[in-house]
N, C-alpha and C positions, 0 to 999 in steps of 0.2 A: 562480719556476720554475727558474732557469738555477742558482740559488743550492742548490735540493735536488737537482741531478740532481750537480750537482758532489760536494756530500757524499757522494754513493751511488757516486761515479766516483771519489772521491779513497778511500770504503772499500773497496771493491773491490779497487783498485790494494794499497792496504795489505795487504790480506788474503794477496792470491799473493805480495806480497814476506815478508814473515811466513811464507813455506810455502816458501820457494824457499830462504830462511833456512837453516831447517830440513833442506830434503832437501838444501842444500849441506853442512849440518857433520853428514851421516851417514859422509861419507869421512872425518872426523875424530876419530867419537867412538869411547867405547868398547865393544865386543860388548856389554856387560850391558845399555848404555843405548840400544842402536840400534832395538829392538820400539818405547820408549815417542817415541823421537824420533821413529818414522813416525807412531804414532797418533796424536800431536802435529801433524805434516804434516796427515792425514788429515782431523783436527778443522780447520784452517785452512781446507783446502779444502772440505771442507763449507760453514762458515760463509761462503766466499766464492762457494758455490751459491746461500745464501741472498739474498746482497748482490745478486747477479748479477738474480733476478727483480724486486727493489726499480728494480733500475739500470733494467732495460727499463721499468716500467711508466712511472716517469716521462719515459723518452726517449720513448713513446709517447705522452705530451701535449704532445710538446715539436712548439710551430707552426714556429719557422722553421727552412728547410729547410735551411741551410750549417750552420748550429748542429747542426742534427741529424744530417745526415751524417758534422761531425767526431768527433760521441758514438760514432757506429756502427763509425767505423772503429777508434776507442781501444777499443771493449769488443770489437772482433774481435781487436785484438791482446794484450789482457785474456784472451781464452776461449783463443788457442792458448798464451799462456805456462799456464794453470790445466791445460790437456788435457796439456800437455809435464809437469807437475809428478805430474798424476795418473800420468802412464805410469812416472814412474821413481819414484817413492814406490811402483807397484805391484812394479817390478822388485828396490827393495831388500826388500819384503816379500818375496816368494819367497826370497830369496838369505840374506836373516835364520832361516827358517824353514828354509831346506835347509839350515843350518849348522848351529841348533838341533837337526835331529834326528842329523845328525852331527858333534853334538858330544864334543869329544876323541877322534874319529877317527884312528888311527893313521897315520902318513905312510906311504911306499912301506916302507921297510924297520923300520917302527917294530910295535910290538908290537898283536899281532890280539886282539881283545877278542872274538870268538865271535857264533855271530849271537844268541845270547839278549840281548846286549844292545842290538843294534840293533833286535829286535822289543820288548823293553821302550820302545825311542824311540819306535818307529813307532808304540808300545801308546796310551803316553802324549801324542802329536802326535794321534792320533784320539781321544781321549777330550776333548783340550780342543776339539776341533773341532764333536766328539758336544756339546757343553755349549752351544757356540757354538751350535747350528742348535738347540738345544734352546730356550735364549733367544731366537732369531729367532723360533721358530714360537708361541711364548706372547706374544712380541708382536705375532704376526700375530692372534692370537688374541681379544688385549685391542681391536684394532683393528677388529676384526670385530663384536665386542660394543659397543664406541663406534660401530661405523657403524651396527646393531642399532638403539641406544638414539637414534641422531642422526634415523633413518627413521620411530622409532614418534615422535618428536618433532613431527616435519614433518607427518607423517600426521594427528597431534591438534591440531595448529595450524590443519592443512589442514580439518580440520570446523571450527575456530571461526570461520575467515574464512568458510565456509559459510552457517553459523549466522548471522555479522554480515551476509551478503547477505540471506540469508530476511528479517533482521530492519529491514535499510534498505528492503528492496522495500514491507517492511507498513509503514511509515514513511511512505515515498512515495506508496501508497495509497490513506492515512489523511489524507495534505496534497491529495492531488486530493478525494478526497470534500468534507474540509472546505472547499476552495478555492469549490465547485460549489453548496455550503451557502451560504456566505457571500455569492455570487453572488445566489442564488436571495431571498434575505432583503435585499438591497441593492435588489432589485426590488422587490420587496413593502412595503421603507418609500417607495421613491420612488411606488410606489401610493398607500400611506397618505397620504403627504404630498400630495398632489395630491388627494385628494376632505377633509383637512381646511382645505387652501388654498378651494375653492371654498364648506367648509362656515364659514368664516369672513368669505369675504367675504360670504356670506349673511347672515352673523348682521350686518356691517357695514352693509350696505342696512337693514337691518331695522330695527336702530338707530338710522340717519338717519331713517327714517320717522317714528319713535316720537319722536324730540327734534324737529323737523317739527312735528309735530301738538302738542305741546306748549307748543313757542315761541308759535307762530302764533296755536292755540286751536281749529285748523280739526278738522274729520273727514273723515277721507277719503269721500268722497262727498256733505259738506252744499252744496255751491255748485253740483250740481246739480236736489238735492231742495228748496232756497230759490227757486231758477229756478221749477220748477215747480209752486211754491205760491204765488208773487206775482203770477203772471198775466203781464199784458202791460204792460208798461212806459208811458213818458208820451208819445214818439212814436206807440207804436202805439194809444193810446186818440185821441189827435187827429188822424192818417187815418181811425179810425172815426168818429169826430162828422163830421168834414168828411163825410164819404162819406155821412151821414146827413142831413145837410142839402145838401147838393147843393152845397154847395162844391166845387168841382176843386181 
């Protein structure tokens, strides 16, 4: 973190020294080149507009609080040297421009050119001016159409996020029903399962029965119906004799 915000502090810094450059050798240079050397400045400072919001967003993550305070005070004295460079880069534009349009003006006692040619300057200082605001307003223009084009964008975005709602709600739905399904059928084998558990251990009885009677030889029910087809047993025939004969 301390590693990017320095980058954007040391570009920064660069940027207004670059433009300070610049509006220092306007006292040096010469008339022809002194337009391009401001728009030169201009472009510096610009770009060092640009720097400038890069600098804050990262000073704006920045946690520790001495660290961060030192940032603040180096981009406060960053923004009054950029403000100091704007105001006289704006002072040599006027002072370049009022010379331009009286250019080769005669001195006090030098020769008068008439005013036709000073309304030829002033003709020509508002026609470039005219062109200037002509190009401003065509890129306000194209700008407007980009913001146009950027709104119906958002707008058609904005229904398909729509659409993907409609379409997660039927989703979600569609996983409760089936949840309630699956539920309901989890019931119904555990049903199943439980009356063929009981129908098996039936069939299991049954089959002991059956191997039972086969081992053995028996019928279910002969060792009653033998009972009582052999009568009375061999005790019980000898208390009847006794009884009959008068035996006690």
């Amino acid at each position: 973190m301390s590693t990017d915000i320095d980058y954007w502090s040391d570009s920064y810094r660069s940027a207004i020294d670059d433009a300070d450059r610049l509006v220092t050798s306007l006292g040096e240079c010469e008339p022809d080149e002194r337009l391009s050397i401001i728009e030169a400045a201009e472009q510096k400072l610009k770009r060092a507009g640009g720097i400038k919001k890069s600098y804050k967003l990262e000073l704006r993550l920045l946690r520790d609080r001495e660290l961060k305070r030192s940032y603040e005070e180096s981009l406060r004295e960053l923004d009054d040297r950029r403000d100091e460079l704007k105001r006289r880069v704006e002072e040599h534009r006027e002072r370049t421009e009022r010379s331009t349009l009286l250019e080769n003006t005669p001195m006090a006692f030098g020769e008068h050119k008439g005013n036709d040619y000073y309304l030829d300057k002033a003709s020509s200082l508002q026609d470039k001016t005219e062109n200037t605001l002509e190009r401003t307003t065509q890129m306000i223009e194209a700008s407007k159409e980009v913001g146009a084009s950027t709104l119906s964008e958002l707008e058609r975005q904005q229904d398909q996020i729509k659409d993907v709602s409609a379409d997660i709600m039927l989703i979600e739905d569609n996983l409760s029903r089936a949840d309630r399904l699956i539920r309901n059928f989890t019931k119904r084998m555990m049903t199943d399962k439980l009356i063929m558990g009981f129908a098996f251990l039936n069939m299991c009885a049954l089959t002991g029965i059956i191997i039972y009677c086969v081992v053995t030889g028996k019928v279910l029910g002969d060792d009653k119906k033998k009972k009582d087809e052999s009568g009375p047993d061999e005790s019980e025939r000898r208390l009847f004799l006794r009884g009959a004969y008068g035996y006690g």
